[in-house]
C-alpha positions in Angstrom: 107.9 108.9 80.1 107.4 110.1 76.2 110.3 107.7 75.2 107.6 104.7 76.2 105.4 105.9 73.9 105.8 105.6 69.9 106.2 108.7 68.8 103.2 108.2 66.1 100.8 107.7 69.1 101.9 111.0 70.4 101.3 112.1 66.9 98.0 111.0 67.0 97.2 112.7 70.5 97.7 109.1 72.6 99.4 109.5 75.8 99.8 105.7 76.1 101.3 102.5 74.3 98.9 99.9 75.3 95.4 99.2 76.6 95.6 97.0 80.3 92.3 96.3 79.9 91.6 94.7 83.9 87.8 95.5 83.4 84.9 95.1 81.3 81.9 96.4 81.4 81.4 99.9 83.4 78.1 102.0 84.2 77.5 105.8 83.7 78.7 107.6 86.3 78.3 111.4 85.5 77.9 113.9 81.8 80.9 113.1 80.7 79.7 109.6 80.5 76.9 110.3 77.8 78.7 110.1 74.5 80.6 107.3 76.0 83.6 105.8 73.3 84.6 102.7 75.5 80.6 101.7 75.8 80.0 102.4 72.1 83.2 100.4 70.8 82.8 97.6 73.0 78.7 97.0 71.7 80.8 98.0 68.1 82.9 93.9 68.9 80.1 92.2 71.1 80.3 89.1 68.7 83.8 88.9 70.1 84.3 86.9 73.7 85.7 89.8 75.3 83.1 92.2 74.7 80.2 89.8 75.0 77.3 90.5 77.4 78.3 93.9 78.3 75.5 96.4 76.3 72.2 96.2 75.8 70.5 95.9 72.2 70.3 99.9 72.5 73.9 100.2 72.7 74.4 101.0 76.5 76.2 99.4 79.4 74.0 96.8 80.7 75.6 96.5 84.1 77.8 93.9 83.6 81.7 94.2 84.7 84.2 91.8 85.0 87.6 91.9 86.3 90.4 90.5 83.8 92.9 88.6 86.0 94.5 87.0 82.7 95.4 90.9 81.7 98.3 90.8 83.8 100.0 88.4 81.8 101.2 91.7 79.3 103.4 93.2 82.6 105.8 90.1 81.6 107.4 91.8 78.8 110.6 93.0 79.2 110.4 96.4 76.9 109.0 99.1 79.2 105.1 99.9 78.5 103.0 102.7 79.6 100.1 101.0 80.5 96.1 102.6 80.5 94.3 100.6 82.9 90.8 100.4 81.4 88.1 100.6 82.2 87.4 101.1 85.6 89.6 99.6 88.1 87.3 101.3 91.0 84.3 100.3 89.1 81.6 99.3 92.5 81.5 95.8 91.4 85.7 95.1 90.8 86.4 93.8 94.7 88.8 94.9 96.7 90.6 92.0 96.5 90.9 92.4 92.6 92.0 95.7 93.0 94.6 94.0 95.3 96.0 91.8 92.8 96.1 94.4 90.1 98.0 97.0 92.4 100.2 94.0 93.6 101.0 93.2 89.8 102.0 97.0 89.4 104.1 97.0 92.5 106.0 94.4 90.9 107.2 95.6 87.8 108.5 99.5 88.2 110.0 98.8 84.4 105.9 100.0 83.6 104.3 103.0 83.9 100.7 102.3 85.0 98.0 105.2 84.2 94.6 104.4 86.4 92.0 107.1 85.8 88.6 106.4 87.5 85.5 108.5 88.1 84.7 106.6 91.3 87.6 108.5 93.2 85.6 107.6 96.5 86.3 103.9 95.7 89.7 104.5 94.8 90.0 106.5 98.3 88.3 103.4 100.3 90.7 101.0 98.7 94.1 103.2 98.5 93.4 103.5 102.7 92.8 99.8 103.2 96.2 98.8 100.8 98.5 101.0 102.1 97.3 100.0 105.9 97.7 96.2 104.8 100.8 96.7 103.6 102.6 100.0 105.4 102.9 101.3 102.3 103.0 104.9 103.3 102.5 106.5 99.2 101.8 104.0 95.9 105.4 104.7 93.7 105.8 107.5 91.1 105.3 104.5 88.1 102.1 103.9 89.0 100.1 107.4 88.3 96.5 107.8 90.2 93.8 110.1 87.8 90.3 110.9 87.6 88.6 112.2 85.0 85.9 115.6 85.0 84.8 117.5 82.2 83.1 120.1 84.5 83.6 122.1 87.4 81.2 120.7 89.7 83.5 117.3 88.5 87.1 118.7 88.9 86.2 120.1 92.4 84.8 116.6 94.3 86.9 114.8 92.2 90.6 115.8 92.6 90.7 116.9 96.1 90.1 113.3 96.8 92.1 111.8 94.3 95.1 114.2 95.7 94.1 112.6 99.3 94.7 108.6 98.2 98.3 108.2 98.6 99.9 108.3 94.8 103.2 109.8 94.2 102.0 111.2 90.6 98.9 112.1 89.6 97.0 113.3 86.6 93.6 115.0 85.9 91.8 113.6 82.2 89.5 116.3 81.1 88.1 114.9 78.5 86.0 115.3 77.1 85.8 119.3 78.3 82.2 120.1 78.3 82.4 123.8 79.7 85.2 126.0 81.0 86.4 125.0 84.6 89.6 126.0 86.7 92.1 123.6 88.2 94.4 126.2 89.7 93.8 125.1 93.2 95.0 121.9 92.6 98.2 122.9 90.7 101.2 125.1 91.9 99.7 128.4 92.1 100.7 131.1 94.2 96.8 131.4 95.8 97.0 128.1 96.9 99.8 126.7 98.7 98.3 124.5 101.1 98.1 120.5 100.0 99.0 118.2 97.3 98.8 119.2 94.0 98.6 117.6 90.6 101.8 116.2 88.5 99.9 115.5 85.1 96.9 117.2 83.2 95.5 116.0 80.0 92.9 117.9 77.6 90.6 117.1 75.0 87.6 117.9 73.1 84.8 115.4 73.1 85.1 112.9 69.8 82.1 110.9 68.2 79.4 111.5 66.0 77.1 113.8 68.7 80.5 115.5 70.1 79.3 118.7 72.7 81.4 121.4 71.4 84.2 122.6 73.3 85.7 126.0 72.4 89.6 126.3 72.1 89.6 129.2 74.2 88.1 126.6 77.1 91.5 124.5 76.7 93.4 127.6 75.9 93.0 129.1 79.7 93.7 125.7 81.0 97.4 125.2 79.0 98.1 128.7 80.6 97.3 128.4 84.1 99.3 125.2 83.7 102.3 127.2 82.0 102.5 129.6 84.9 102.7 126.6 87.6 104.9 124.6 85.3 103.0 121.6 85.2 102.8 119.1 82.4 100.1 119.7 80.2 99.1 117.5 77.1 96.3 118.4 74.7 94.7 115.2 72.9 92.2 116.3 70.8 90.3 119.7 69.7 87.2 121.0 67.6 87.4 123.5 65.1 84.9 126.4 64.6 82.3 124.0 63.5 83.2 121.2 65.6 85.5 119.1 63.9 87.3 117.5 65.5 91.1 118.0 65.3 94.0 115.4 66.7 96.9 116.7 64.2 99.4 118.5 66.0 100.5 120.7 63.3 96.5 121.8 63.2 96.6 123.3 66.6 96.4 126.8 67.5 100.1 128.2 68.9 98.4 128.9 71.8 96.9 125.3 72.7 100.0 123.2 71.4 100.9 121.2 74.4 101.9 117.6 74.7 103.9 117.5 77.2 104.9 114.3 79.9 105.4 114.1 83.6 108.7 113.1 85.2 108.9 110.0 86.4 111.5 109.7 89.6 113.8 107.2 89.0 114.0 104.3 91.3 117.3 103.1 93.1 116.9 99.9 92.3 115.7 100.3 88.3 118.0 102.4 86.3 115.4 102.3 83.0 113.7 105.7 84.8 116.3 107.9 84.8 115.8 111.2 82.5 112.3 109.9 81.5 110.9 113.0 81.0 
């Protein structure tokens, strides 16, 4: 999957090539959500069209979210993208039939690699069950990559056991930004848990901004090892220094946190562009 990916975006700490931006507008939806980057950069470029009508004159989302049909118009290109779906695909006010034509889209072209990350994992649950009924589609294909994203424990617990339970062949936990130390080793390939579905994917970073919450390396450092020992692929974004700086240079990292690693995605028969993407 890195070989989609310019290798000075990985440089930088980006795990994708290109924005698929399907929504606009989103609403809080937990603490990771209070130094929000996607609601500060879109009140940043409200003169602009695109991200008109979506803040209030205080900065925040004003409830406002629109689905982008016209998006899908990128998925045309023939070079193979990795695509982030932004912002929130499962957002309460995106319908079901939206997320319908998005999914269809991705279904369509297995040359992409989709990345949908959602907070709302009970909305991506509702829909994934009513899809895959519809259209006896028994598990969504390895390119397109089901995530949620939880920078606390209380977070990665509710959230990932029910992302693990909606039907996607990869899968990836965001936490970012990481707001206190949690465990994921039930939902990886550990020993003391066996049972279930586990994740294929986790990504780590510090919270950026100008009121960043600090997250200590040692935080991100347990999480790169626990992922070590179940051999799952583990990429660190971003991480603060001693006084909070933040830190996206690779060369910067501690030894012990350098990780940015990709997951594997299965070739497909009929699309030969998958093989050894790694």
């Amino acid at each position: 999957m890195h070989n989609l990916i310019d290798q000075a975006r990985i440089d930088r700490g980006l795990w994708w090539q290109e924005a698929l931006s399907l929504t606009s507008g989103c609403t809080r939806a937990g603490a990771e959500c209070l130094n929000c980057w996607a609601e500060a950069n879109t009140h940043k470029r409200r003169t602009s069209n695109f991200y008109a009508f979506l803040t209030d004159d205080n900065g925040r989302w004003n409830g406002n979210v629109t689905f982008n049909h016209e998006q899908l118009k990128k998925l045309n290109r023939r070079k193979p993208t990795v695509f982030a779906v932004w912002n929130d695909l499962f957002h309460e006010k995106i319908t079901l039939e939206q997320q319908k034509m998005a999914f269809d889209a991705f279904l369509k072209h297995p040359e992409h690699v989709f990345v949908v990350l959602t907070k709302r994992v009970d909305q991506m649950e509702v829909f994934s069950e009513w899809y895959r009924t519809n259209t006896g589609l028994e598990k969504f294909p390895p390119h397109i990559i089901g995530g949620t994203t939880a920078g606390t424990q209380k977070m990665v617990d509710e959230r990932i056991s029910v992302l693990l339970g909606c039907g996607f062949s990869t899968t990836v936990v965001s936490i970012e930004p990481l707001l206190f130390e949690v465990g994921i080793e039930p939902y990886l390939e550990h020993p003391d848990y066996e049972d279930g579905d586990k994740l294929s994917w986790v990504i780590i970073g510090a919270e950026s901004g100008p009121n960043r919450r600090k997250c200590e390396t040692e935080w991100i450092k347990n999480i790169v090892q626990i992922c070590d020992e179940s051999k799952t692929p583990c990429l660190v974004k971003q991480i603060h220094d001693k006084n909070s700086k933040l830190i996206k240079k690779f060369s910067d990292f501690p030894e012990s946190v350098k990780k940015r690693e990709f997951p594997v995605i299965q070739q497909y028969d009929q699309n030969p562009l998958f093989a050894d993407m790694a």
